[in-house]
C-alpha positions in Angstrom: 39.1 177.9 160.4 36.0 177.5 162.9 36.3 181.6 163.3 35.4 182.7 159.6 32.0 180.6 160.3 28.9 182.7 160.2 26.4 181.9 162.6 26.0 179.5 165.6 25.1 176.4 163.5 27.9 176.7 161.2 30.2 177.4 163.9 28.7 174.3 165.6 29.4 172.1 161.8 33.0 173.6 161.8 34.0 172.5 165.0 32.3 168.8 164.9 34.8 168.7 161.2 37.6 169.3 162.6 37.4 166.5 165.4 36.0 164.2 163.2 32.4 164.6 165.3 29.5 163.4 163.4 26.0 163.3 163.4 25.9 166.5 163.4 22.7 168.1 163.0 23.3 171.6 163.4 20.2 172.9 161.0 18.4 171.7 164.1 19.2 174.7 165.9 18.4 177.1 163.8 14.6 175.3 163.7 14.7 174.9 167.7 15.6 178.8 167.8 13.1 179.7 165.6 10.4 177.7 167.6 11.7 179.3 170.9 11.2 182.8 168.8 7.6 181.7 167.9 6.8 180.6 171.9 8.1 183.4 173.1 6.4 185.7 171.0 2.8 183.6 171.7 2.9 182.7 175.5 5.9 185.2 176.5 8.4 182.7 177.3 11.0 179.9 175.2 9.7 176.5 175.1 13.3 175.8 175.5 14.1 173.8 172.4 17.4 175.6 171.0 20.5 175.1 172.8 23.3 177.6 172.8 26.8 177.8 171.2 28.6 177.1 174.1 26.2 174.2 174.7 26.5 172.6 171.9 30.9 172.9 171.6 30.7 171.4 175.3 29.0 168.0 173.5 31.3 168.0 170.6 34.7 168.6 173.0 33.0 166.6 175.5 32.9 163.2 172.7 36.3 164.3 171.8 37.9 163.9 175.3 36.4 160.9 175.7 37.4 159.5 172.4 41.2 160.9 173.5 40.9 159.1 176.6 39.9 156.1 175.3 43.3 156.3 172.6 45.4 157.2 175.5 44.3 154.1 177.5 44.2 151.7 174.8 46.9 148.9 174.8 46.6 148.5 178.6 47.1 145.5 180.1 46.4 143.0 183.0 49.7 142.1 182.4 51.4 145.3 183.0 53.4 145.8 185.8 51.7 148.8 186.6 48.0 147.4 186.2 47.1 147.9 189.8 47.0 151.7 188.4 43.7 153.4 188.0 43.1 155.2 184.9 43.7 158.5 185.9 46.8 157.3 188.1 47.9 156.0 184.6 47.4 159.0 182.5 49.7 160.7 184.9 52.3 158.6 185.2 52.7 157.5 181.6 52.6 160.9 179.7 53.9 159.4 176.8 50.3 157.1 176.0 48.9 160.4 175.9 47.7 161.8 172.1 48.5 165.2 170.7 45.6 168.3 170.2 47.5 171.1 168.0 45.0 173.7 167.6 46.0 175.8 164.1 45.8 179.5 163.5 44.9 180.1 167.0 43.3 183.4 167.6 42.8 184.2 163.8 40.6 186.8 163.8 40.0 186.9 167.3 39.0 190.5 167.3 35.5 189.9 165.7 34.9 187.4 168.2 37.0 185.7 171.5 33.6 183.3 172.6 35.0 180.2 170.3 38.4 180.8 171.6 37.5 181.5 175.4 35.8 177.9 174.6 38.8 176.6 173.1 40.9 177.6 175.8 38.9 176.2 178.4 38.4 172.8 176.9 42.5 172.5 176.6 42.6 173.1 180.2 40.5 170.5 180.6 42.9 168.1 178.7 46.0 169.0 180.0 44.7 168.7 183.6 43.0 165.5 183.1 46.5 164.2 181.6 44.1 163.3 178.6 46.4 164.7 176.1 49.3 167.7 175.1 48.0 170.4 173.7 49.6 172.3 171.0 48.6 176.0 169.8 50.2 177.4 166.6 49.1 181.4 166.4 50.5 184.1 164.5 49.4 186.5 167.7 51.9 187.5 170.5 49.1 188.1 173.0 47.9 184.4 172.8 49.4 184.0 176.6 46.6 186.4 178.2 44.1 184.3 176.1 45.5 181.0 177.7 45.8 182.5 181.0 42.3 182.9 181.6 41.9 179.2 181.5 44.8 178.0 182.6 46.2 180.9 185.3 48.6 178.4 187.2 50.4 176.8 184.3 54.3 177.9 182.5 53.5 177.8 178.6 56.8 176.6 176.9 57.4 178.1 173.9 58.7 177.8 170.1 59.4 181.0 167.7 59.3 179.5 164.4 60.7 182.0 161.5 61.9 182.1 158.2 65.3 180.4 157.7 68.5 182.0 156.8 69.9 182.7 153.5 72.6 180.0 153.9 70.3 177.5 155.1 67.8 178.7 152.3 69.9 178.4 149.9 71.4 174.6 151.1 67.8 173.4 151.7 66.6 174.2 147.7 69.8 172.6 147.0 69.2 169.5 148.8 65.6 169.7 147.0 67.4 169.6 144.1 69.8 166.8 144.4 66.5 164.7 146.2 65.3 162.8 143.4 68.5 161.9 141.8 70.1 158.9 141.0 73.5 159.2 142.5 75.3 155.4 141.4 78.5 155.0 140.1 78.1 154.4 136.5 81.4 152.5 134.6 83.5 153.3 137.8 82.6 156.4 137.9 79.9 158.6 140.1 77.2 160.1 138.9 76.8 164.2 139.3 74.5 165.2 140.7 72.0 168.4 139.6 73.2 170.8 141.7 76.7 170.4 140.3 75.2 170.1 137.1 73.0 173.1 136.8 74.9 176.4 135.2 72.2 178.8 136.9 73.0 178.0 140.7 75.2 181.2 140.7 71.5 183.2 140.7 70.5 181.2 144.0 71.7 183.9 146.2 70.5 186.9 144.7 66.7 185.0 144.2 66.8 183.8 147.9 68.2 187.4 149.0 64.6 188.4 147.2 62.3 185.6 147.7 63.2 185.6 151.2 63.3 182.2 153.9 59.7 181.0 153.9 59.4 177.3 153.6 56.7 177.4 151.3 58.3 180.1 148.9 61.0 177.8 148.9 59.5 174.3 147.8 57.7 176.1 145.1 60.9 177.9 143.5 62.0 173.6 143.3 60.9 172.2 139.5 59.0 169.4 140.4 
């Protein structure tokens, strides 16, 4: 995650990765900041070399929304029978052209630092008012709504609790895990079994799942593969 970076330029290479951003020449800032220390501490005063964190996430988000843009236009037409349509009027009327920016493990960690987020925050607004693209946040944290709020004060968030699945539905979903791979074709006239019907140690699947517990993952690795 961009949060567990340490320091403005690895923040800076973290972000450009995971939009894909390149060149990036981060290192550059730590040499521009360093000059700006030397000036400062010659003539009283930064040459003004460095840039700053928020700076330099407005260029990479900046790239990005145009990049989106151009994706959400592309496939127009002359021969459309909306072509008279500007490209914003477009955007807005067709909110299915539009991409999709899921933003993972929102807030993780916020409480060393909110800046990247506050940043993150404000560049979704940007986004979702431009009708650029949907925005998507999966977090872990409750309070993710004041976060959002800040930037985007005016807008209803819809949301989804995702948790871990039942124990019937655990236990159905490793079975169906099972019986994926196989090969169920009649064979002389007569069908298959399959390895759930097969398997003698199925009567244990409640008492593992009751201990294992619903989490997808947990689940796809109790599956021989």
């Amino acid at each position: 995650p961009i949060q567990e970076a340490r320091g403005d330029s690895s923040t800076i290479f973290a972000a450009a990765r995971e939009v894909g951003y390149r060149p990036v020449f981060s290192w550059m800032n730590s040499i521009s900041s360093l000059i700006d220390l030397a000036s400062q501490a010659t003539i009283g005063s930064k040459a003004g070399f460095s840039e700053t964190l928020d700076t330099q996430l407005a260029k990479v988000w900046q790239t990005t929304s145009s990049a989106l843009r151009g994706l959400a236009l592309d496939g127009r037409s002359k021969d459309d029978k909306d072509s008279e349509l500007g490209d914003d009027e477009y955007l807005e009327a067709h909110p299915e052209k539009r991409p999709v920016v899921v933003f993972e493990n929102f807030l993780h960690k916020s409480q060393e630092s909110s800046v990247v987020y506050d940043k993150i925050a404000e560049w979704a607004a940007e986004l979702t008012t431009a009708n650029i693209a949907h925005v998507i946040f999966l977090t872990n944290d409750i309070s993710f709504s004041k976060s959002l709020s800040k930037a985007l004060p005016n807008r209803v968030f819809r949301q989804i609790s995702l948790g871990d699945c039942s124990p019937e539905v655990a236990k159905r979903f490793v079975i169906n895990q099972l019986d994926a791979d196989a090969d169920g074709d009649q064979e002389g006239g007569t069908k298959k079994r399959l390895p759930s019907q097969t398997r003698k140690d199925l009567d244990q699947l409640d008492a593992s799942i009751s201990i294992l517990g619903g989490r997808l993952t947990d689940l796809v690795s109790t599956v021989p593969g």
